[in-house]
C-alpha positions in Angstrom: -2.0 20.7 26.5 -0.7 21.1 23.0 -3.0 22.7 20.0 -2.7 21.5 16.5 -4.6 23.2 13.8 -5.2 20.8 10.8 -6.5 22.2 7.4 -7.0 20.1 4.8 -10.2 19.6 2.4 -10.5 15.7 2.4 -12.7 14.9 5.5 -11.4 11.5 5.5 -8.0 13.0 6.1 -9.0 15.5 9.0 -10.5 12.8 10.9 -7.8 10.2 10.3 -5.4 13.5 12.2 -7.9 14.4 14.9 -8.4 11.0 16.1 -4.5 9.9 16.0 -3.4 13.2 17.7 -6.4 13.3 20.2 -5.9 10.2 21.1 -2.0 11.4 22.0 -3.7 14.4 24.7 -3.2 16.8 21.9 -6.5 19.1 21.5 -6.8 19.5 17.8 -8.7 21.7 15.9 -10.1 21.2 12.2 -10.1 24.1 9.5 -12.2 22.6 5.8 -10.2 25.6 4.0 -7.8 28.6 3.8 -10.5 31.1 4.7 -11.7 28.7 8.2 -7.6 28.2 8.5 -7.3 31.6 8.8 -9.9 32.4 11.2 -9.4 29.5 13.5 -5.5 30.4 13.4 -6.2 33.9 15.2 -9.0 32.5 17.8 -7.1 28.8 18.7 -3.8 30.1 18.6 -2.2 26.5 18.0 1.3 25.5 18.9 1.4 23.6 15.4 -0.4 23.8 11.7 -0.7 21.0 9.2 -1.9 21.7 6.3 -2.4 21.0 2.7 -0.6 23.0 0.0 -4.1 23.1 -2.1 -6.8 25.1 -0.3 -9.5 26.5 -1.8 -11.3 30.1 -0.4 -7.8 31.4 0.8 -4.6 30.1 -0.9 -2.1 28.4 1.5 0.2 31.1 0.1 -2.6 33.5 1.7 -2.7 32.0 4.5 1.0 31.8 5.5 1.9 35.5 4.6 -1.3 36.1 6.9 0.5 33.8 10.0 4.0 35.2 9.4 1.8 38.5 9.6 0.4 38.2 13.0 2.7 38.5 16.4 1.1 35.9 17.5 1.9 33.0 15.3 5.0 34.6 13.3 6.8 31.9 15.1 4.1 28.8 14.6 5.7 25.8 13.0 4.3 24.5 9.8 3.9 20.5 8.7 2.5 20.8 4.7 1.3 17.4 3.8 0.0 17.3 0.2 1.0 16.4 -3.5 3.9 16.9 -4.5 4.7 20.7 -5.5 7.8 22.2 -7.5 11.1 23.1 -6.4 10.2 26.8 -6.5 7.0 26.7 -4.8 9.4 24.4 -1.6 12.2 26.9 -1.4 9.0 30.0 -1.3 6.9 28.3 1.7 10.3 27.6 3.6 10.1 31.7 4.3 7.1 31.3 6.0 7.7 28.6 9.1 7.8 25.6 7.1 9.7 23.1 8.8 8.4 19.7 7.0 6.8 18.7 3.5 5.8 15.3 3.4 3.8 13.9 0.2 0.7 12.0 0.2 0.2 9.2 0.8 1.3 9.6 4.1 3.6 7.7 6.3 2.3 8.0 9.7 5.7 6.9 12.0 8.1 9.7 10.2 5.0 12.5 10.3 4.7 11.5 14.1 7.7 11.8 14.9 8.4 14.9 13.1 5.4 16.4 15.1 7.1 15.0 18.3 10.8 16.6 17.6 8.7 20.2 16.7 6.8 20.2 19.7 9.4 18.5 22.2 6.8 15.6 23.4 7.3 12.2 23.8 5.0 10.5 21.4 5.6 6.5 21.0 3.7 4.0 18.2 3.3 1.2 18.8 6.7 -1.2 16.7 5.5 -4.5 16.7 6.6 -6.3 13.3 3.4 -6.3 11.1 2.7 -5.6 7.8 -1.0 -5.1 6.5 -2.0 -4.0 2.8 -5.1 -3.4 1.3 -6.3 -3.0 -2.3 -9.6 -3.7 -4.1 -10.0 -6.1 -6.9 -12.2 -7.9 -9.2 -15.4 -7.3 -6.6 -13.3 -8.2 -3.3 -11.0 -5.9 -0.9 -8.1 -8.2 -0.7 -6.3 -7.4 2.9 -3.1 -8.8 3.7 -1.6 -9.7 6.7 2.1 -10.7 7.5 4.9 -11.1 10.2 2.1 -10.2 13.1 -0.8 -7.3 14.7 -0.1 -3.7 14.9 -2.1 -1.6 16.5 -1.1 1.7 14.7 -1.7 -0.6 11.0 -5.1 -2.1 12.3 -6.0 2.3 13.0 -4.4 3.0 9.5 -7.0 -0.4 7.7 -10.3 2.1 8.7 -9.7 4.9 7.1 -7.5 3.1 4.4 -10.8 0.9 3.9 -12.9 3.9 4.3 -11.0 5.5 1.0 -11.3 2.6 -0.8 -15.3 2.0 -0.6 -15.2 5.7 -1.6 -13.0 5.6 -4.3 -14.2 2.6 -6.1 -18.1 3.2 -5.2 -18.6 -0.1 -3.6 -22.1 -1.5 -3.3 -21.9 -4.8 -1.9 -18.1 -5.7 -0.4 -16.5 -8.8 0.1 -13.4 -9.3 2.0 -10.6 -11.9 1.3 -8.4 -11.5 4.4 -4.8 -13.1 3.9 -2.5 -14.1 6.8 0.3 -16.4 5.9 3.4 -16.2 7.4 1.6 -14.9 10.6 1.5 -16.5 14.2 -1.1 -15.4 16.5 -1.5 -16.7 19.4 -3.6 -16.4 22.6 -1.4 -13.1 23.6 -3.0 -11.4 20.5 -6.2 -11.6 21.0 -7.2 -7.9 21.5 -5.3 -7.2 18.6 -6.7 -9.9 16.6 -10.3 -8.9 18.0 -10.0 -5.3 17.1 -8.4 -6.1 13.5 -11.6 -8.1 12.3 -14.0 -6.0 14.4 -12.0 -3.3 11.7 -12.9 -5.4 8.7 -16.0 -6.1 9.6 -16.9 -2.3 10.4 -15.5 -0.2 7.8 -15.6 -2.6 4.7 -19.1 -3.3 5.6 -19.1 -6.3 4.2 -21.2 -8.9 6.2 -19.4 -11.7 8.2 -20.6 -13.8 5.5 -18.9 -12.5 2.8 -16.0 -12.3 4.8 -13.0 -15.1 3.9 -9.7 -15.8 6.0 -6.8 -17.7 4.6 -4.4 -19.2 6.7 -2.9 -22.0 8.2 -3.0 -20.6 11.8 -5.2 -22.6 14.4 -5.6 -19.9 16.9 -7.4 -17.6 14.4 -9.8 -20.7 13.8 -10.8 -21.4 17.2 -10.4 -17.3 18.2 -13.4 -16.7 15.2 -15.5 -19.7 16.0 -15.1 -18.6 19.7 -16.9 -15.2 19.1 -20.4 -15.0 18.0 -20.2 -11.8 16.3 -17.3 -13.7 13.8 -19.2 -16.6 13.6 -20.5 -16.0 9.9 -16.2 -15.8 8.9 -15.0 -18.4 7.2 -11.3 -19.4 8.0 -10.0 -21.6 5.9 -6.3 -22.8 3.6 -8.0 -23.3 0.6 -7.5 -20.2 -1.6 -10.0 -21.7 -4.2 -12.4 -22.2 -1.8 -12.5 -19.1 0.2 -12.6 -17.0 -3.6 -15.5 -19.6 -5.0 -17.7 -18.8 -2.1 -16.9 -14.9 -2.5 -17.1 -14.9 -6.2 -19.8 -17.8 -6.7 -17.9 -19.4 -9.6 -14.9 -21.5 -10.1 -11.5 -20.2 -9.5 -11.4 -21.9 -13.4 -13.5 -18.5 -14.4 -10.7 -16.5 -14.1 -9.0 -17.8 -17.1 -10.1 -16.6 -20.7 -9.9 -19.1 -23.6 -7.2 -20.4 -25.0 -3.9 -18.2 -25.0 -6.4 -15.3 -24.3 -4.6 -14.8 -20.8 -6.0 -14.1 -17.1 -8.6 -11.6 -16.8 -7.0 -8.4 -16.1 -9.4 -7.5 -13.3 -8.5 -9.8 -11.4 -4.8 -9.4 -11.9 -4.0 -5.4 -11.8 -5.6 -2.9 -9.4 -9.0 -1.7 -10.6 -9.0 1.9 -11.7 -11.4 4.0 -9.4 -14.4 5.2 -10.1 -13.6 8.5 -8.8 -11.1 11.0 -9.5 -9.0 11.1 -6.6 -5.7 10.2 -5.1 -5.2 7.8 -2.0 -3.7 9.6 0.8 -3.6 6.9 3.6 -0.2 5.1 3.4 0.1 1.4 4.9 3.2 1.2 5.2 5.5 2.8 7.3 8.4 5.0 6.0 11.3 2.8 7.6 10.0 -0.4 5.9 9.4 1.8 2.1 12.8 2.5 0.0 13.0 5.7 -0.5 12.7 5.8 -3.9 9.8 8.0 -5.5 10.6 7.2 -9.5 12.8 5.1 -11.6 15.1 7.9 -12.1 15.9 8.1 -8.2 16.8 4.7 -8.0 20.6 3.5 -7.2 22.3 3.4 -10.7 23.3 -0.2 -9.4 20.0 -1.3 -9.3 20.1 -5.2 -11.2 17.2 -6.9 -12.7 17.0 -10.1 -14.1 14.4 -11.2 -17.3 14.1 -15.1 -17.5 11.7 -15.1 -20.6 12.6 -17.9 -23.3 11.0 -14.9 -25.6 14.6 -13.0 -27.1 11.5 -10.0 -28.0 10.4 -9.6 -24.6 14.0 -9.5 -23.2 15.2 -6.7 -25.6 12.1 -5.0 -24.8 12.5 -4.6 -21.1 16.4 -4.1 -21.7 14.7 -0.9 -23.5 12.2 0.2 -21.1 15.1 1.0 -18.7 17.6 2.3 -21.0 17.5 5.6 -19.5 17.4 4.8 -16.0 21.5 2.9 -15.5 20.0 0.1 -14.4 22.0 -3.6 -14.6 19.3 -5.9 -16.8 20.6 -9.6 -17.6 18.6 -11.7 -19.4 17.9 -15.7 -18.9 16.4 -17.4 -21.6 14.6 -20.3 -18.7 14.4 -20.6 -15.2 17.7 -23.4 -15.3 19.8 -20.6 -16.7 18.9 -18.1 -14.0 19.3 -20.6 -11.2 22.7 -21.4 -12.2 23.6 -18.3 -12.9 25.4 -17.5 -9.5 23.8 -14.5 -9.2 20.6 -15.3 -8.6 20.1 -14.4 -5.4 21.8 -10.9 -6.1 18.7 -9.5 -7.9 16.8 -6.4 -7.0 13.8 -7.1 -9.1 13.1 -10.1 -11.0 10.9 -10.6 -14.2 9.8 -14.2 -14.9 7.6 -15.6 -17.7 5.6 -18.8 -16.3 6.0 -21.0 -19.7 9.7 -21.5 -20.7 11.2 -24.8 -21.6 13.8 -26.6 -19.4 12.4 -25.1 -15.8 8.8 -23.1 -16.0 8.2 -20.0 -13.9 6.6 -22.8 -11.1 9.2 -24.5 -10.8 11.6 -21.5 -10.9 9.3 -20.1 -8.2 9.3 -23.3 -6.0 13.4 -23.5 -6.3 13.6 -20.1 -5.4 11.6 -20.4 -2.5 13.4 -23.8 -1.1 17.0 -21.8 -1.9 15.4 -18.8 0.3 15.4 -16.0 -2.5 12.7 -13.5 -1.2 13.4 -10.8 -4.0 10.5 -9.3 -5.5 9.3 -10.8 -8.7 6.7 -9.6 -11.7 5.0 -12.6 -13.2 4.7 -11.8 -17.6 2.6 -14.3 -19.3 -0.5 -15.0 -21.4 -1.5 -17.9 -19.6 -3.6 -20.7 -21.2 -6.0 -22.4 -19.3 -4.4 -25.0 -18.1 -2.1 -23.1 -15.4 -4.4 -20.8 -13.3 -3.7 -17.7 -11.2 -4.4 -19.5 -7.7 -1.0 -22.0 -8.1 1.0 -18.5 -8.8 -0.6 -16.9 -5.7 0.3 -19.8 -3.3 3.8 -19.4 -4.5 4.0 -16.0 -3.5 3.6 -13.8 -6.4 1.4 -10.9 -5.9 2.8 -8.4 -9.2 1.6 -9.6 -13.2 2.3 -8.0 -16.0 -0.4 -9.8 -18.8 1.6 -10.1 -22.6 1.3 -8.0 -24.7 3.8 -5.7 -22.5 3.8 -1.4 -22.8 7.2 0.0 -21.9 5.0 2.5 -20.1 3.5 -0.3 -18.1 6.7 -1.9 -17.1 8.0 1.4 -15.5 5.0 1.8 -13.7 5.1 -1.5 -12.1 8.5 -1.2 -11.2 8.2 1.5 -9.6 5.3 0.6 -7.5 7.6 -2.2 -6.8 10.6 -0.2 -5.7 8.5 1.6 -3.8 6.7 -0.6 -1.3 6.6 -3.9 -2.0 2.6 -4.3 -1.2 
């Protein structure tokens, strides 16, 4: 049997290791900090270390001149998995039997197998097409669910919810659970049972507070079929799944007039703790591998379709640096005739225009099968509400007046994942 020796500080982290590689025969063994790494090295003797680059007690520096030290594990490979560090500090722990740095958050199929081309071992996860996201908004953990079940995502959703009621301090959670484009049928059931048994479990929400949309029958029946689901309501009506979570009309979310949507409800809320996320969703081969703006391909094109000449000049300028292609459309007719609308990495689109509305432009992308990420910039008055831009897809705002700083950001994020 194979020995891995994981030292990191975040419990949450540890456990999340232990249970994936235990659960692949490995028998792992957990250090809190340098000075238990140390001492656990020399008595478990692992075939493999993972560890963070930031340990407290005994520096990780320490603690690999110590292993390079010792006969015994001179020769012990190294995983570091932790925030990103310098150039310098990379090329000084690759002395020291450092075969892998990978960055938190992590991406759990390129760390496995990594660990399986280091130890020689066969280690499989499970490749079903799925795609599960989780964030926590304006009082609800919003989890969504596309393309179909995974069983190595639904493992990921604990501990990602796990972070989440401890970075945000939740006291009493509420789940809005999204599966569109999904079909589950009578062949997913243990999936399907073990991903809400998840949800239920480790947001702790109870089953009342606990919303499904989506169109799919099976998941109906399959809830109303098990009596500990009984309580979850599955239903297609976006406004009526957030009233009964939020107790007030989806109208609520809108400010008065021209005062825009509520930004809480909009953008991510900031934790309540200091802390980074470290549990990735998504797995590496469905991420670009892009880390900032300045990585990205210098033939990266985005499109503005804002009837505002301000805003356009403004986002030509927040990406003056970076090479990329920026054309701007003054409405949604412009951009749809453009012949090149299709051709878009990234697309920026204010909901009120004249000619053709973000809606509409939304609605003809959709029926012309352009699935191309888009950010949604508006002050919207009360009479267009966030729920019609939800059901057409759009999941990224950016609420007017805009920050350059603001508009990298959410790129980025964009580039990055896009959850």
């Amino acid at each position: 049997m194979k020995k891995i020796l994981v030292i990191d500080e975040s419990p949450l982290f540890r456990n999340f290791l232990r249970g994936k590689f235990e659960a692949f025969g490995f028998e792992v063994a957990l250090a809190v900090n340098g000075l238990e790494g140390s001492l656990k090295l020399r008595s478990f003797l692992p075939d493999l270390i993972i560890t963070d680059y930031v340990l407290s007690r005994k520096s990780c520096m320490e603690f690999l001149r110590e292993k390079k030290s010792n006969p015994n594990t001179a020769n012990t490979p190294v995983i570091m998995v932790s925030n990103p560090i310098d150039r310098n500090r990379l090329i000084e722990i690759a002395k020291y039997g450092v075969k892998k740095f990978f960055t938190k958050p992590l991406k759990i199929d390129a760390f496995v197998k990594t660990v399986s081309e280091i130890l020689q071992v066969n280690l499989s996860l499970d490749s079903a097409p799925c795609i599960i996201s989780a964030h926590f908004n304006d009082e609800v953990f919003i989890i969504e669910v596309a393309m179909g079940l995974n069983s190595e995502k639904i493992d990921l959703l604990r501990f990602k919810l796990t972070e989440l009621l401890d970075l945000y301090e939740v006291k009493e959670p509420k789940v809005l659970v999204i599966m569109s484009s999904i079909d589950i049928t009578a062949n997913d059931s243990l999936k399907l049972g073990s991903f809400l048994s998840v949800v239920v479990e480790y947001s702790r929400a109870k089953p009342k507070f606990v919303k499904i949309l989506t169109t799919c029958e099976y998941i109906r029946q399959y809830v109303e079929g098990r009596s500990d689901f009984s309580e979850i309501d599955v239903t297609s009506s976006l406004e009526h799944a957030m009233d009964g979570l939020l107790g007030r009309k989806t109208g609520s979310y809108i400010k008065g007039d021209n005062m825009g949507l509520q930004e809480e409800f909009l953008s991510a809320a900031a934790p309540r703790k200091e802390a980074d996320e470290e549990i990735q969703m998504r797995f590496a081969q469905e991420t670009p591998a892009v880390s900032t703006l300045a990585d990205a391909a210098a033939n990266m094109c985005i499109a503005v379709v804002d009837d505002d000449l301000v805003i356009q000049e403004f986002i030509k300028t927040a990406f003056i640096d970076t090479g990329f292609t920026v054309d701007t459309y003054n409405n949604g007719d412009e951009y749809l005739k453009s012949g090149k609308e299709g051709n878009y990495d990234l697309i920026f689109l204010d909901l009120m225009m004249p000619v053709l509305d973000g809606f509409e432009t939304l609605r003809a992308m959709a029926l012309r099968g352009i699935k191309k990420p888009v950010i949604v910039l508006s002050a919207l008055s009360k009479q267009e509400t966030v729920i019609k831009a939800l059901q057409l897809g759009v999941r990224s705002y950016l609420i007017k007046p805009l920050k350059p700083e603001e508009i990298r950001k959410k790129t980025t994020e964009i580039l990055h994942a896009n959850f």
